[in-house]
C-alpha positions in Angstrom: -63.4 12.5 -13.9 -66.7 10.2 -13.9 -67.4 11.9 -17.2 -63.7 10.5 -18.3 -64.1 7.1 -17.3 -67.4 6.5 -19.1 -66.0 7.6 -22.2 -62.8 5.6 -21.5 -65.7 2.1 -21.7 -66.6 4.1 -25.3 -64.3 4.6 -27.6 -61.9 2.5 -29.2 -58.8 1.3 -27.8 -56.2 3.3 -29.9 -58.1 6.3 -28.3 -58.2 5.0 -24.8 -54.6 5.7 -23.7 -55.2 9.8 -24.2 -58.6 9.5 -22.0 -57.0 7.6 -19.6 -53.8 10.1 -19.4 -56.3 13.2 -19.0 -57.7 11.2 -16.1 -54.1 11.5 -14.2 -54.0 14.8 -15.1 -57.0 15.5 -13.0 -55.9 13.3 -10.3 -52.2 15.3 -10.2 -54.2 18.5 -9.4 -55.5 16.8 -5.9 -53.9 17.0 -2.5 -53.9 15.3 0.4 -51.9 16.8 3.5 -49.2 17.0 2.9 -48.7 14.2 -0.1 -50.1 15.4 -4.0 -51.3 12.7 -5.5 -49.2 13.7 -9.3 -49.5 9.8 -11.3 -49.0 9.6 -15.1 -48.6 6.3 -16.9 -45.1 5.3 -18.6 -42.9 7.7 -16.1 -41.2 4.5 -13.8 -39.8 2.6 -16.5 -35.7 2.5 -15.5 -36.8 1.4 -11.6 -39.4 -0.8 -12.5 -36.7 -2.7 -15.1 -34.3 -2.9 -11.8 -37.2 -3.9 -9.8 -38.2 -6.8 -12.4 -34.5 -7.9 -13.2 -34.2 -9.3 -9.7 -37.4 -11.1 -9.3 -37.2 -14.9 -9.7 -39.8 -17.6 -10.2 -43.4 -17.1 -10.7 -45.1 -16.7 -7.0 -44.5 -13.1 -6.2 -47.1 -11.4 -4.0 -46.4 -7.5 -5.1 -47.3 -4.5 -3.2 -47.3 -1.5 -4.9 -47.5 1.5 -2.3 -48.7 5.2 -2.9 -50.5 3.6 -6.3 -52.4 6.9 -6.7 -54.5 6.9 -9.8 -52.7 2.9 -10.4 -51.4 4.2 -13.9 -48.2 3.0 -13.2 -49.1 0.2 -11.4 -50.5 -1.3 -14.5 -47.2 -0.6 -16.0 -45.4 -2.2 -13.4 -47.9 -5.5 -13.8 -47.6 -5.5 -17.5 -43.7 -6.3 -17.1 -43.7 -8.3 -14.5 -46.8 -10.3 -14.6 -45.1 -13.8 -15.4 -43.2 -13.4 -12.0 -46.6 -12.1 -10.3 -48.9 -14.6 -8.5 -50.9 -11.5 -6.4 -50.5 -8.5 -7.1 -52.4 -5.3 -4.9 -52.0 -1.3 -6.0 -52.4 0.9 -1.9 -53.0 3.9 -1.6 -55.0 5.8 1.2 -56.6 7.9 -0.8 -59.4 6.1 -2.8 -62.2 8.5 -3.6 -63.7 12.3 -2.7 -66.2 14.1 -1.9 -67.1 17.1 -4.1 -70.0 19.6 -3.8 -70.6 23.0 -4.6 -69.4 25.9 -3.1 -69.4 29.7 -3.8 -69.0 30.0 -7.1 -67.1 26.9 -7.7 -66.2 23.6 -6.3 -64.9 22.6 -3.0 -63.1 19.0 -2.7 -62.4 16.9 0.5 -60.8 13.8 1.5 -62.6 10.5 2.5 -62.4 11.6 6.3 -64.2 15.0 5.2 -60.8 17.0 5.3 -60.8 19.9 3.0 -58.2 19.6 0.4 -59.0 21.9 -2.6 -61.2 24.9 -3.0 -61.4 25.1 -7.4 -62.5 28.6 -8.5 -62.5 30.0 -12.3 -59.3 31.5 -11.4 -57.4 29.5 -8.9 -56.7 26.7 -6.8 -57.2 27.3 -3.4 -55.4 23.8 -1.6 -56.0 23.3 2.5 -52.6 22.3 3.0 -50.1 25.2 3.4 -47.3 24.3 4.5 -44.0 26.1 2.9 -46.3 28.4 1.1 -45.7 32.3 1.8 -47.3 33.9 4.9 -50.1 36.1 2.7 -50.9 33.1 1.3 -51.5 30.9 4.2 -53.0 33.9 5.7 -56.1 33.7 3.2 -56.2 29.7 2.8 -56.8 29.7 6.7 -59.6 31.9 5.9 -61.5 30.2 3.2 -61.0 27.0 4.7 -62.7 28.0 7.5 -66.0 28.4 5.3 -65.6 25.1 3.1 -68.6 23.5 4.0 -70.5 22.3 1.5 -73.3 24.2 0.1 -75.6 21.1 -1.2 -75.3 17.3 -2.0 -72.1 15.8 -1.9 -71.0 13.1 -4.7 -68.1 10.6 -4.2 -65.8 10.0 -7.1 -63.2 6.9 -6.8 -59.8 8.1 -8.0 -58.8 5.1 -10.0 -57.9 5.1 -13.4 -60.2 3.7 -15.8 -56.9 1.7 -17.5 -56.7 0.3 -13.6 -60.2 -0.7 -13.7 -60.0 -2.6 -17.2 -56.6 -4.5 -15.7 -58.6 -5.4 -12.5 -61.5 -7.0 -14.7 -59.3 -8.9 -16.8 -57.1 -10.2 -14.2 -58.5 -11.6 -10.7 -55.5 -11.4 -9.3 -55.1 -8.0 -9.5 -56.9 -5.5 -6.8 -56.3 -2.0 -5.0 -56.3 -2.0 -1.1 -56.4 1.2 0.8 -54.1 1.2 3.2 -52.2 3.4 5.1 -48.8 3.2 5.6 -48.0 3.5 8.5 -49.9 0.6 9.3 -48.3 -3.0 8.5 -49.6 -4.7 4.9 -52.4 -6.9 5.6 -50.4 -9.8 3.5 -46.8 -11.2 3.8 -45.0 -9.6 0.3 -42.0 -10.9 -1.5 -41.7 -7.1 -3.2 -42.9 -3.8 -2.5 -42.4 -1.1 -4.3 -42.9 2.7 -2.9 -42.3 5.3 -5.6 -42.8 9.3 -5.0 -43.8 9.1 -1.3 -41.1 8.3 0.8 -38.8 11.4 0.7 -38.6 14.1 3.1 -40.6 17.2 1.5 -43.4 14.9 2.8 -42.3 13.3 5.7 -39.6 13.5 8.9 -37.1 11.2 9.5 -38.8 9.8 12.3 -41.9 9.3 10.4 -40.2 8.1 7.2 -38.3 5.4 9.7 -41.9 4.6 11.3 -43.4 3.9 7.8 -40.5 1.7 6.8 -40.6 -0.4 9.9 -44.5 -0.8 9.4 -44.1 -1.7 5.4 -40.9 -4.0 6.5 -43.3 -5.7 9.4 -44.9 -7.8 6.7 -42.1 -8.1 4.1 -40.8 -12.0 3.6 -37.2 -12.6 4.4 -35.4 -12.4 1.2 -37.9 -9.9 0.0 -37.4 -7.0 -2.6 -38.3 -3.7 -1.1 -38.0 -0.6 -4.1 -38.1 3.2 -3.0 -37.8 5.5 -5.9 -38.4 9.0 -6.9 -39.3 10.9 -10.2 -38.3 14.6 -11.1 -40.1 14.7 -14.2 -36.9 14.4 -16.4 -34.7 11.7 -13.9 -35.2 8.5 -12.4 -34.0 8.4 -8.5 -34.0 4.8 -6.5 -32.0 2.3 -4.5 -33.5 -1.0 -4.2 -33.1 -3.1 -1.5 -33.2 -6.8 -0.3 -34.7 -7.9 3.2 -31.7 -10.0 4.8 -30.8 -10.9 8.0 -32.7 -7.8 9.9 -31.3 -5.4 7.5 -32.1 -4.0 4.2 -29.4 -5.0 2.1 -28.7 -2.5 -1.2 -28.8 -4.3 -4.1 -28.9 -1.9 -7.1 -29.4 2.1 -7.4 -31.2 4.0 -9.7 -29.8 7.2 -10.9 -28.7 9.1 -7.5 -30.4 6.3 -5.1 -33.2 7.4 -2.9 -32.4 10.4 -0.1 -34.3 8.3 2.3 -31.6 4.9 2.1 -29.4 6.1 5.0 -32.5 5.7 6.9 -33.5 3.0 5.2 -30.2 1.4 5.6 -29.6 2.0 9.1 -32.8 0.5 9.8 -33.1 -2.7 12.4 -36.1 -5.0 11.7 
């Protein structure tokens, strides 16, 4: 990935948009609990055209949640950057630690977590839950031994296209954040796209995250929860009003998190 984003600074820019896609493809392979961190560039476009067709005026402070890599939050600034006066990409996980181990690589989180064990022939990930018994029976086994076997080296997780928009545009920058915490800025729009749905989270937990991301959202402010499948767009987005979260427009089949969202007191 570090050897990516040098050569990403190198060549010229027709070439840059296939480095900077084999970057994402890296950073898909990764994850975290019980979240993988799968990004790709150009994949957001039917929510992000809802998202922009009911912003108005030119002093938006945007959070885009669960950013990952931030490939698609640069496509998300590109369109609306006239309505954009801040403009922050979140995502907990930032960076990695890699070392070596065995007779290939072992991967951990920030926190030191173990995440992925890579081998010549497979993938061994620490999280296993819904995978088969055998399976979870082994993982539990080799995690046990992932310690690393030498120096460790941290690799940031954001795409080299991110970095570039960041440089040209001060008003631009990635926060980690968690969130289940509440923003560290009032937003007018927030956008959360392939994290809030219920193969990763509870109810209760999705309900928890809401309230914290709501806590700092302005009256009258755009909140966007959307999914991708790879072939179909998935979203409802909603408006902050009164205590509520008002529906104003859905994307394909809505999100399966809006009942909670919609039932939600604030």
């Amino acid at each position: 990935m570090t050897f990516l984003a040098d050569q990403y600074k190198r060549v010229p820019p027709e070439e840059q948009a296939a480095i900077a896609a084999e970057y994402s493809m890296c950073i898909s392979a990764l994850k975290f609990g019980k979240t993988f961190k799968t990004t790709a560039a150009a994949r957001l476009d039917r929510s992000a055209a809802a998202f922009e067709s009911h912003l108005v005026g030119n002093d938006h402070v945007v959070v885009d949640l669960g950013a990952s890599d931030g490939s698609t939050s640069v496509d998300l600034f590109e369109r609306i950057r006239p309505h954009v006066q801040r403009f922050i990409a979140a995502d907990l996980n930032d960076s990695i630690l890699i070392c070596s181990h065995r007779n290939g690589l072992a991967f951990f989180s920030p926190a030191g977590q173990p995440i992925v064990e890579v081998t010549p022939r497979l993938l061994w990930y620490a999280d296993v839950a819904g995978a088969n018994p055998i399976y979870r029976g082994l993982v539990s086994r080799r995690v046990v031994r992932f310690p690393c076997s030498g120096e460790q080296t941290r690799i940031r997780l954001l795409n080299p296209r991110f970095l570039d928009l960041t440089a040209r545009h001060p008003n631009v920058a990635f926060l980690r954040h968690d969130m289940f915490e509440p923003l560290p800025v009032t937003a007018t729009a927030v956008r959360v796209s392939n994290l809030l749905n219920l193969s990763y989270f509870s109810a209760a937990e999705i309900e928890r995250a809401l309230g914290s991301i709501c806590a700092n959202l302005a009256e009258s402010g755009l909140l966007l929860i959307s999914r991708d499948t790879g072939t179909e767009e998935h979203g409802t987005l909603f408006r902050r009003s009164g205590g509520r979260l008002v529906i104003l427009e859905t994307i394909g089949a809505g999100s399966e998190v809006e009942p909670i969202a919609s039932s939600l007191r604030l």
